[in-house]
N, C-alpha and C positions, 0 to 999 in steps of 0.2 A: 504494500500500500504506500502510496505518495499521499501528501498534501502540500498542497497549493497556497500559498500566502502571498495575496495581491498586496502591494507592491514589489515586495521584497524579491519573490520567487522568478526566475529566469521566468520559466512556463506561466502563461498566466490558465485560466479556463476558457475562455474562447479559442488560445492556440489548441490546448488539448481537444477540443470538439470540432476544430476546423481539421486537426490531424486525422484524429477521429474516421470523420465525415469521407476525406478523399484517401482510405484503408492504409494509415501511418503505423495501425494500432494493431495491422491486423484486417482480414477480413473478416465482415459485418454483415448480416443482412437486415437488422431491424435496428432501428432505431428508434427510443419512445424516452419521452422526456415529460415531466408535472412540474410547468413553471410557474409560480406565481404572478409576474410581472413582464409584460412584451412591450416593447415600443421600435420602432424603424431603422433605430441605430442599432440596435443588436441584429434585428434579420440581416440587414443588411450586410452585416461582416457576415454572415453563412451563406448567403443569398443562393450563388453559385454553389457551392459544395451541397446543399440542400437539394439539390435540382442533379448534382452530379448522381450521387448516391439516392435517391429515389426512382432516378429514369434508370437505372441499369433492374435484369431481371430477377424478377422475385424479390426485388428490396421492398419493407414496410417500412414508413414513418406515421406515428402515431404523437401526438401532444396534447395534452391536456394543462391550460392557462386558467389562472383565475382573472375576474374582473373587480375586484374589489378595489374601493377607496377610489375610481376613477386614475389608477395609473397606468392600466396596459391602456393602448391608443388607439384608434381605428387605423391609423396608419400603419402601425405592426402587424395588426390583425390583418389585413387589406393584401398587407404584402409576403405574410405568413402563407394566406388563402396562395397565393401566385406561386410560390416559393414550392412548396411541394403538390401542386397540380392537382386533377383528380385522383391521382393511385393513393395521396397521402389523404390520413383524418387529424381535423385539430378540434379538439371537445374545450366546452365553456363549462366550469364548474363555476357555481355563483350560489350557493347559502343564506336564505333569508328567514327571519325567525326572531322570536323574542330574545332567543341569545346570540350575542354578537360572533358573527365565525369569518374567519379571513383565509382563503384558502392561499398557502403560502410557502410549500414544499418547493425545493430546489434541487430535482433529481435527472441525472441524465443518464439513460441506458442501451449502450450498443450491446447486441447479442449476434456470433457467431456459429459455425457447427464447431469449433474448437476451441472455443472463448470469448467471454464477454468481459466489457467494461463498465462499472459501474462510478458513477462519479456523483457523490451529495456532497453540496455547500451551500452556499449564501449567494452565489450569484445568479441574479435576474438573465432574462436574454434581453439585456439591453448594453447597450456598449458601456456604460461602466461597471454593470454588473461582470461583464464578459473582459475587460480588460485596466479600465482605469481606475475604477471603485478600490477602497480598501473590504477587502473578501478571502476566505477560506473555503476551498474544496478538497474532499479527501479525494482519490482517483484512484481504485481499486480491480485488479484485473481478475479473473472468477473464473475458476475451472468447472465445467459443465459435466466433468466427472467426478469431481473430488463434494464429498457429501455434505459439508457445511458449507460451501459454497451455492452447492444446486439449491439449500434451505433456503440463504439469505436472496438467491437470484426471482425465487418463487416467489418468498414474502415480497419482493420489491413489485416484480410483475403483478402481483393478487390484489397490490395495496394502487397500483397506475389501474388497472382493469377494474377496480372499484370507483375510481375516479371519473371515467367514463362509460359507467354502465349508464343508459338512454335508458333505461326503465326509472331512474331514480331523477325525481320532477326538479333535481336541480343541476340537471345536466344537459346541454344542449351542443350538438353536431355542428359546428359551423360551416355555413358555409354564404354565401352576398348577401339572402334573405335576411337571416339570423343576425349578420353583420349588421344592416340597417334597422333593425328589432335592437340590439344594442345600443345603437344611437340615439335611434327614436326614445327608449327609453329613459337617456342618460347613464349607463352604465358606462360609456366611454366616451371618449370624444377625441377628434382630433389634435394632433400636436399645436398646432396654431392657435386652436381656442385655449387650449389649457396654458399655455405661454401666455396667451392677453389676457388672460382671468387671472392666473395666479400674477403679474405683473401689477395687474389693477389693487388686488386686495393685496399687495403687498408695500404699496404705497399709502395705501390707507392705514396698516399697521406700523409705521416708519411716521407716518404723519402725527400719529399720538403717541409715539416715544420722544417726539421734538415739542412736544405742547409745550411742555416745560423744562426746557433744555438745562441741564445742570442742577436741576434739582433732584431732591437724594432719592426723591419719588419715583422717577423718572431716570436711571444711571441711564448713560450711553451705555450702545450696544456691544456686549464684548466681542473685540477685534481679534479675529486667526488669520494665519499665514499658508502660505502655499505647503506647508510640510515637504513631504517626501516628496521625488522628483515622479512623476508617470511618463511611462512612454505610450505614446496614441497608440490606436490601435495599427495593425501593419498591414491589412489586408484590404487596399485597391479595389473597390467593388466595381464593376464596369456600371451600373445601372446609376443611371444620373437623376437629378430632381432636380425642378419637375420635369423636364425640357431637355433632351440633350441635341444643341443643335447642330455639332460634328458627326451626330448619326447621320446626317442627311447626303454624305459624300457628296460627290459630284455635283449635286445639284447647287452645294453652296456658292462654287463658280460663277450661277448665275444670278445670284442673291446680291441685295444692295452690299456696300463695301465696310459699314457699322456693322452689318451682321456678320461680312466676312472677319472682322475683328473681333466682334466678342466670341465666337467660337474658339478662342484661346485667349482671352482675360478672363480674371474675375471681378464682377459687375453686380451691377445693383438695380432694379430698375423700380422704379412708383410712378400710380400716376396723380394725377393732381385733383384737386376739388376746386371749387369758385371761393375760397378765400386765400389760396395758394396764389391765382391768379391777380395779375398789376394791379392795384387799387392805389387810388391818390391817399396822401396821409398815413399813409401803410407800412409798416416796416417787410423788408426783401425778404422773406424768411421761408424755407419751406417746410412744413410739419412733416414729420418722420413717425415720431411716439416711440414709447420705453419698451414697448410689447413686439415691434418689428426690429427695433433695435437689440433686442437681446434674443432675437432668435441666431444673429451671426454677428455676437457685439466683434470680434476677431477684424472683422469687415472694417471697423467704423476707430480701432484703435480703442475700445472702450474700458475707461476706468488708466489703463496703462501709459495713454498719452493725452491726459487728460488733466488739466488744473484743477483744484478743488475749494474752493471759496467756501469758508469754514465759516462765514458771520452770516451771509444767504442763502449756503447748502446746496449752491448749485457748481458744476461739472462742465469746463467748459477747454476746447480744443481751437487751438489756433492754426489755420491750417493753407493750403494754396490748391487751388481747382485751375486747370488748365479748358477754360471752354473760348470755342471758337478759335481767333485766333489772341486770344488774352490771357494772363493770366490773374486770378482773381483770390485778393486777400481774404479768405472766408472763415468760417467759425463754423462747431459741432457744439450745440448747449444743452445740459438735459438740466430743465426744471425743478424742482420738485412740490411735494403736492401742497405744500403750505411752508408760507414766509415765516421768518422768526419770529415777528409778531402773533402767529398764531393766524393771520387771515389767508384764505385758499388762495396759491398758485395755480400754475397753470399742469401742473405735474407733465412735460413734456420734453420731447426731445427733437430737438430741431436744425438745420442746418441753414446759417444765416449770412446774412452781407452778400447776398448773390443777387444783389440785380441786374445784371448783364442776363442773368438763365431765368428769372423772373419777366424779368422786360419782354423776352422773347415766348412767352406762353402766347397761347391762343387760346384753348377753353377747355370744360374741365374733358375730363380721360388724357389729355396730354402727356406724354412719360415721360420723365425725368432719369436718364442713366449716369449713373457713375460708376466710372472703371478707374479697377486702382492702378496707377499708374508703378512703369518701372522705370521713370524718370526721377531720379533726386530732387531735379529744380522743383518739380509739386508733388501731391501726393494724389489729386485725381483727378482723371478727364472726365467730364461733363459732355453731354450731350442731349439733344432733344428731342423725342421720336413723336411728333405732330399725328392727331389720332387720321387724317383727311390721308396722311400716306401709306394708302391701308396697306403695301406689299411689304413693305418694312412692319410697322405697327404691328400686323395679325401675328405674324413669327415670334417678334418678341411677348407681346401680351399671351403666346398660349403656353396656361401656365399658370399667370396672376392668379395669389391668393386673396382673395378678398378680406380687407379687413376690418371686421362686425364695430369697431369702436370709433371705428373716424369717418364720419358722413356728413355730405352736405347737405345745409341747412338749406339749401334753395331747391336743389332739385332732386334728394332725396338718396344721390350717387356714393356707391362707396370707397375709400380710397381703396389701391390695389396696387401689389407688391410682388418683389420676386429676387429672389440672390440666385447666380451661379456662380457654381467655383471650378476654378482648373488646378489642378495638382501637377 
């Protein structure tokens, strides 16, 4: 028996399950795992290997996830469902009742005709459960003839096969239907809503630890450091989000020449609302918000290249945009959600001093990109993608995730977003 001690241990668990997976360990032919927790960054490091080891013959995959607490994601789930195709099953186990139950086993089981691997710890199938998280898994390999072994491989199989018995009313087969039954319900939600919720109500709890700043009533919030060093995770998934527009080969040739570019930068792209656009009296500013901002703060420099105004409590970036043919002193500012005084701010995050890329809006949908630049003299090219240019426009807009928190006030429009990254 091995165990796994994330950070520390060379092997993390997701190496061990991606080795696993394309027969490092050994040949396998089932595969069945009872995880508590899924989201899109863990499929996604299996993605391929999932798909390796389910299309060859006679391989089973089997998973049974819980839905508790609103953390596994429709996007995990979404991309779980894709991942092992029809030959695979992924069961929903979900508990309701006057006693509180959370289903929350962390077990992963390849079985061979000449050995299996058993592996229980603490790690979720999400990429820090899988690699960057601090986590413990045992990793045990189990002889199918040897008699204490064949006990502990049966009790594991009895106690997953109980897990997804469909007779029992809190168990359910996934599959698209069931998927939007989860939704519809609230048992899950997308990564992007649960980023602008937890974002929102998390300025709201930060706005009443500053009510009374300094007071003994009230300490500030205790400060941690980066600790231990993580290394990302190392496995390259080919599948892109949302948009991958290098898929498109050949045909990029004939694509405007901003497309032909951002197919190898990484960019940013929003579109705008009617108070984004020129108004007299108006400060040049464009609204981004904390909740798009922290889904790639990486993107925006955030926190790390960032001044910090300790008497207003706001966060601000001095920075250079290269649009047109200018180059433009601009600022990154995130707000927060009440003044020292205690009266409400605007809690935002915004990118400002850009009237040259203001001045040039037409109306709302307009997109606003930035790409990071590999030029020292600034830090991002700016550009404009006019909604009227639709052969440009449609390419980059497919994709935009809309986002539920920033609408306008005139015609009812939502703003709309979207990052690609190149590696």
């Amino acid at each position: 028996m091995r165990v796994i001690l994330q950070p520390f241990s060379d092997l993390r668990l997701g190496d061990v399950l991606h080795t696993a997976l394309l027969g490092g360990y050994g040949t396998f032919h089932t595969f069945q795992a009872a995880i508590a927790f899924v989201k899109q960054s863990g499929v996604r490091q299996l993605y391929e290997p999932l798909q390796q080891f389910i299309q060859q013959e006679g391989h089973m995959v089997r998973l049974v996830v819980g839905v508790d607490q609103q953390v596994t994601s429709q996007d995990g789930l979404s991309l779980l469902l894709e991942a092992v195709g029809a030959k695979g099953q992924i069961w929903i186990n979900h508990t309701e009742g006057s006693i509180p139950v959370t289903f929350h086993p962390k077990i992963y089981l390849f079985e061979g005709i000449d050995s299996a691997l058993l592996i229980i710890g603490s790690g979720n199938l999400t990429s820090g459960g899988l690699f960057t998280n601090d986590e413990a898994s045992s990793v045990q390999t189990l002889d199918p003839q040897n008699g204490e072994d064949i006990h502990l491989l049966n009790e594991v199989k009895a106690a997953i096969d109980r897990w997804c018995d469909q007779s029992q009313d809190n168990v359910r087969r996934l599959d698209e239907e069931v998927l939007q039954q989860l939704v519809i319900g609230d048992y899950i939600r997308s990564e992007a809503t649960a980023r602008s919720e937890a974002q929102s109500e998390g300025e709201e709890r930060a706005a009443q630890r500053r009510k009374i700043q300094g007071d003994e009533q009230y300490p500030r919030r205790v400060k941690f450091g980066r600790g231990f060093e993580r290394r990302r995770p190392p496995y390259k998934s080919a599948l892109r989000f949302p948009l991958e527009l290098d898929d498109m080969g050949e045909d990029i040739d004939s694509m405007s020449p901003l497309v032909q570019i951002l197919t190898r930068a990484n960019w940013f792209g929003i579109t705008v609302l009617e108070g984004d656009l020129p108004q007299k009296n108006s400060s040049p500013e464009i609204r981004i918000g904390k909740a798009i901002r922290d889904i790639e703060p990486g993107f925006w420099g955030w926190r790390t290249l960032f001044e910090h105004d300790k008497r207003r409590d706001q966060y601000t970036r001095i920075m250079r945009i290269q649009f047109q043919n200018q180059i433009i002193e601009a600022y990154l500012k995130d707000f927060p959600a009440k003044k020292p005084d205690g009266t409400k701010s605007s809690a935002d995050f915004r990118l400002g001093s850009v009237s040259p890329i203001v001045r040039n809006l037409h109306q709302e949908d307009d997109m606003i990109i930035l790409m990071v630049s590999d030029d020292e003299a600034f830090d991002y090219i700016a550009h404009i993608v006019y909604k009227t240019d639709a052969a440009t426009y449609d390419i980059l807009a497919d994709g935009l995730i809309q986002h539920t928190r920033s609408k306008s006030s005139v015609t009812g429009t939502y703003k709309k977003y979207k990052y690609m990254r190149r590696i």
